[in-house]
TISETOR-802667 format. One record per residue (C-alpha): residue in three letters; x, y, z. Coordinates in steps of 0.001 Angstrom, whole numbers, padded with zeros to 6 digits, always signed. Layout:
% residues N
ALAXYZ...
This chain:
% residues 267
UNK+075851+047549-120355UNK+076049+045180-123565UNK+077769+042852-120554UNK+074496+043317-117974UNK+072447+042658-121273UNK+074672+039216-122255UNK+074096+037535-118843UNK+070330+038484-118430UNK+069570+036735-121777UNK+071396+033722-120182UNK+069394+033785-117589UNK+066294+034112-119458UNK+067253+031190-121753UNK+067731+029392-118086UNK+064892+030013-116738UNK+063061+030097-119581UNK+061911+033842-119451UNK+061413+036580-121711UNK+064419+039241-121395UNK+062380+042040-120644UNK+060768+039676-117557UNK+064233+039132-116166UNK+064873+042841-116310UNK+061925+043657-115062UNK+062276+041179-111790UNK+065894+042648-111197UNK+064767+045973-111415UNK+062091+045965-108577UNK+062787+046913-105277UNK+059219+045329-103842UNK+059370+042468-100980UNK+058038+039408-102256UNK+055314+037555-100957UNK+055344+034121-101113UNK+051981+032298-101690UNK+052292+028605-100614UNK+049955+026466-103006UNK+050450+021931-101725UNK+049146+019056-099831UNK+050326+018287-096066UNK+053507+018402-096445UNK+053292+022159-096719UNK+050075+022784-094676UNK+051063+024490-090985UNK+050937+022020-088094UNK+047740+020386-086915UNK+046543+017261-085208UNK+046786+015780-088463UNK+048977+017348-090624UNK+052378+019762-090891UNK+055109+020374-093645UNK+057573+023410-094107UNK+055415+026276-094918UNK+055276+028022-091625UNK+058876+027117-090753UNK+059579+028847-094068UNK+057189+031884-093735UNK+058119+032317-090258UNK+061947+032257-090048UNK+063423+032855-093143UNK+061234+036082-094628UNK+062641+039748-093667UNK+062501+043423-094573UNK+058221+043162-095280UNK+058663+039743-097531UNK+055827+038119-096049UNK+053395+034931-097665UNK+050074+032847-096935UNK+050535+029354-096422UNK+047488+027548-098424UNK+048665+024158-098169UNK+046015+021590-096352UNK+045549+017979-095691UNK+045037+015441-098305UNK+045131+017996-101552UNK+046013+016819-104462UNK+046618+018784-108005UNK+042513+017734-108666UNK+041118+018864-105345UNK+043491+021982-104817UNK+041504+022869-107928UNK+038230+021773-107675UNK+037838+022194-103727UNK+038469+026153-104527UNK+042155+026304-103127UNK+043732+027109-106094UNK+041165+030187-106983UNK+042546+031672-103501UNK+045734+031390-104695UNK+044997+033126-107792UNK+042856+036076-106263UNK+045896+036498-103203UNK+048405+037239-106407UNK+045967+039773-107805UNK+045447+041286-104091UNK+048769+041792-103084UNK+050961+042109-106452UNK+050699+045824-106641UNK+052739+046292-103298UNK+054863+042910-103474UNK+056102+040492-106004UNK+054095+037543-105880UNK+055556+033836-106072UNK+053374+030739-106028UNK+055017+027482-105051UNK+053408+024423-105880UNK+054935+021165-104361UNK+051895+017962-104693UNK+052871+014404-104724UNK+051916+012498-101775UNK+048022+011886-102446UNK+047808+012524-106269UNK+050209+008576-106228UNK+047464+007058-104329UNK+045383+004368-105970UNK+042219+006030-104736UNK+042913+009555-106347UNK+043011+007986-109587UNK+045581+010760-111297UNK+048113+009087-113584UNK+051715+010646-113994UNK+050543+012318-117300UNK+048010+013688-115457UNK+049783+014922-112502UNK+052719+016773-114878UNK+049643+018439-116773UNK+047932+019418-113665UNK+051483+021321-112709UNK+051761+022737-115815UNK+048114+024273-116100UNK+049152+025640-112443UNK+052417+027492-113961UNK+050692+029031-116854UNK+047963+030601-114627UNK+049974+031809-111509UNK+052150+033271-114386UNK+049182+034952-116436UNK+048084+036009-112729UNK+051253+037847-112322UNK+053313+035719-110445UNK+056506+034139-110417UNK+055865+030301-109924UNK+058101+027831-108173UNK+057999+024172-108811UNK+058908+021893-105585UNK+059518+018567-106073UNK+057605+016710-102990UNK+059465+016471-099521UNK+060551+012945-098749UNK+058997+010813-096810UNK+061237+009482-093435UNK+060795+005624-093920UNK+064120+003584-094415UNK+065419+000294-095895UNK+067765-001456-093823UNK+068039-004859-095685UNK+072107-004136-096278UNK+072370-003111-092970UNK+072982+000687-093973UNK+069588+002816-093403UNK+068823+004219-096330UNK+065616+006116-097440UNK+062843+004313-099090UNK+062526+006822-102751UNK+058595+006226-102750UNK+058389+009728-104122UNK+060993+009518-107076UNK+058260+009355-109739UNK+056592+012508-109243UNK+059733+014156-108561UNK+060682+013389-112252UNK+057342+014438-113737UNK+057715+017764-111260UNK+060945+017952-113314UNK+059238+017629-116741UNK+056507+019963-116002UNK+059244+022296-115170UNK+061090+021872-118226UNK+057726+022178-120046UNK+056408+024880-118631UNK+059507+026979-118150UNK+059053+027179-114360UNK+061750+027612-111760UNK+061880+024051-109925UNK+063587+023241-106598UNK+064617+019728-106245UNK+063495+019658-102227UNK+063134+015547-102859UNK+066781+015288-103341UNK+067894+017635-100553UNK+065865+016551-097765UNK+066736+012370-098924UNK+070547+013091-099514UNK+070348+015100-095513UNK+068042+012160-093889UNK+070071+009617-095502UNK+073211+011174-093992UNK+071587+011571-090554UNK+069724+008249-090309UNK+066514+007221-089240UNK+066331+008103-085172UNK+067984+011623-085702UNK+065476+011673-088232UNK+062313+010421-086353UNK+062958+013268-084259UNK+061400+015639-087219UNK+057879+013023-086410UNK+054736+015305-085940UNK+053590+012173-084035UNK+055980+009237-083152UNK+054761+007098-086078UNK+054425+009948-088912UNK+056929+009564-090760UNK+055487+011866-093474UNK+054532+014643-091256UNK+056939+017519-089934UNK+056547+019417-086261UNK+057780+022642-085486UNK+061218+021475-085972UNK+061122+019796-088635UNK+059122+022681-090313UNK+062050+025094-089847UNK+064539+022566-091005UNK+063230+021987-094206UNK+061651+025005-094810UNK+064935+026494-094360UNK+066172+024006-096577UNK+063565+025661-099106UNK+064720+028998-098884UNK+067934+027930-099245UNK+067307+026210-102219UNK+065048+029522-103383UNK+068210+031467-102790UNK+070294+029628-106059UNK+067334+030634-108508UNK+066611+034085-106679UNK+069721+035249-105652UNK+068833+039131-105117UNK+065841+037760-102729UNK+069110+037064-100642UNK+070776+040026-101818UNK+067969+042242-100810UNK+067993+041536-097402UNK+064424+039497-098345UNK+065292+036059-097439UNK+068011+034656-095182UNK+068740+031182-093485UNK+070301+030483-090386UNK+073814+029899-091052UNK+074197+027068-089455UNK+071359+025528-090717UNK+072754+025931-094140UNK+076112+024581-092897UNK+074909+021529-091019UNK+072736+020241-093648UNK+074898+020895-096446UNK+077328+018579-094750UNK+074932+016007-093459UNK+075282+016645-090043UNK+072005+016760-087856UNK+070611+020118-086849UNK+067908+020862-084584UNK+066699+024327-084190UNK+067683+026652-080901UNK+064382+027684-078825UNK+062021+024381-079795UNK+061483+022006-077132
């Protein structure tokens, strides 16, 4: 027991939770349900739009683990808030958290580093932070995701390599996790390190549209959002152990070594 005790105040001092959280989280039995707070690159697939939420809702959540996908075109950590998306979010965790665990991830990036959105670094990292604290006083565990990359490539040496347009909100989704004491997933680095291995027309082939390089379709969407629940799986290992989330093998496999995977059944 003393043993049990030892390694949950590591983990607590890891993840930067209270003990009695920790043994409270190991001791449930309840699915989770996995509330999906982020711009486009998380949103389901439209005309317009389409990231790895429903590729990560839809393939890789079992035994009653379920989740709403809330992400939507052009949000950034301002108008996820002040547009009323972020209430939803909030109201879903007190809905649902007396028959599941909640999680909230929260993966932003792509608009808030536009010159017309007007939100600085500093105020980007706050805006994450403030999202922690309440998803957590809302009863929920939240996960930080640092934004997906984008598929555009530099070939000037004559080696494709991906253009890191994202890396400075990846580092402040880094510092607001350190801050806050948030779980983070480092989905920038996973998804460049795989499209950097695959190059750019094994890549392209993730497009929502030919020239959308930002954009994931169906494909794409299970890809990386099995490439999320993997990632979910080193934080949360008894989600895996639970029979709550699993990826396709060979997903994991393939993109782990670098080698291009496209998902059985989509055209």
């Amino acid at each position: 027991m003393k043993l049990i005790l030892s390694s949950l105040f590591l983990v607590s001092l890891v993840l930067g939770l209270p003990v009695h959280s920790v043994l409270q989280e190991k001791a449930s039995t309840k699915p989770p349900f996995f509330i999906l707070a982020g711009d486009s690159t998380t949103a389901k697939q439209t005309s317009g739009g389409g990231g790895w939420g429903d590729g990560f809702l839809n393939t890789t959540l079992f035994n009653g683990a379920s989740g709403k996908n809330y992400g939507h075109n052009g949000a950034t950590t301002v108008s996820f808030r002040t547009g009323g998306d972020w209430g939803e979010v909030l109201s879903t965790v007190e809905s649902v958290k007396a028959d599941y665990r909640p999680f909230v991830t929260i993966q932003f990036g792509h608009n808030d580093q536009k010159p017309a959105a007007n939100i600085s670094l500093a105020e980007y990292t706050k805006n994450l932070e403030a999202f922690v604290a309440e998803a957590t006083d809302a009863g929920a565990t939240p996960i930080l995701v640092t934004p997906l990359s984008r598929r555009n490539y530099d070939n000037s040496t004559g080696q494709p390599t991906i253009i890191q347009s994202l890396l400075n909100e990846t580092k402040a989704t880094v510092t607001a996790a350190r801050h806050s004491g948030a779980i983070y997933i480092n989905l920038n680095k996973r998804s460049t390190d795989y499209l950097n291995a695959i190059g750019p027309e094994k890549a392209y082939t993730y497009n929502l549209n030919a020239d959308d390089r930002t954009h994931l379709n169906i494909g794409g969407s299970i890809v990386f959002g099995g490439i999320v629940a993997e990632l979910i799986e080193i934080y949360r290992p008894d989600l895996k152990e639970q029979g709550f989330i699993h990826v396709n093998e060979e997903l994991v496999s393939d993109v782990g070594k670098g080698i291009y995977y496209w998902p059985t059944g989509i055209n």
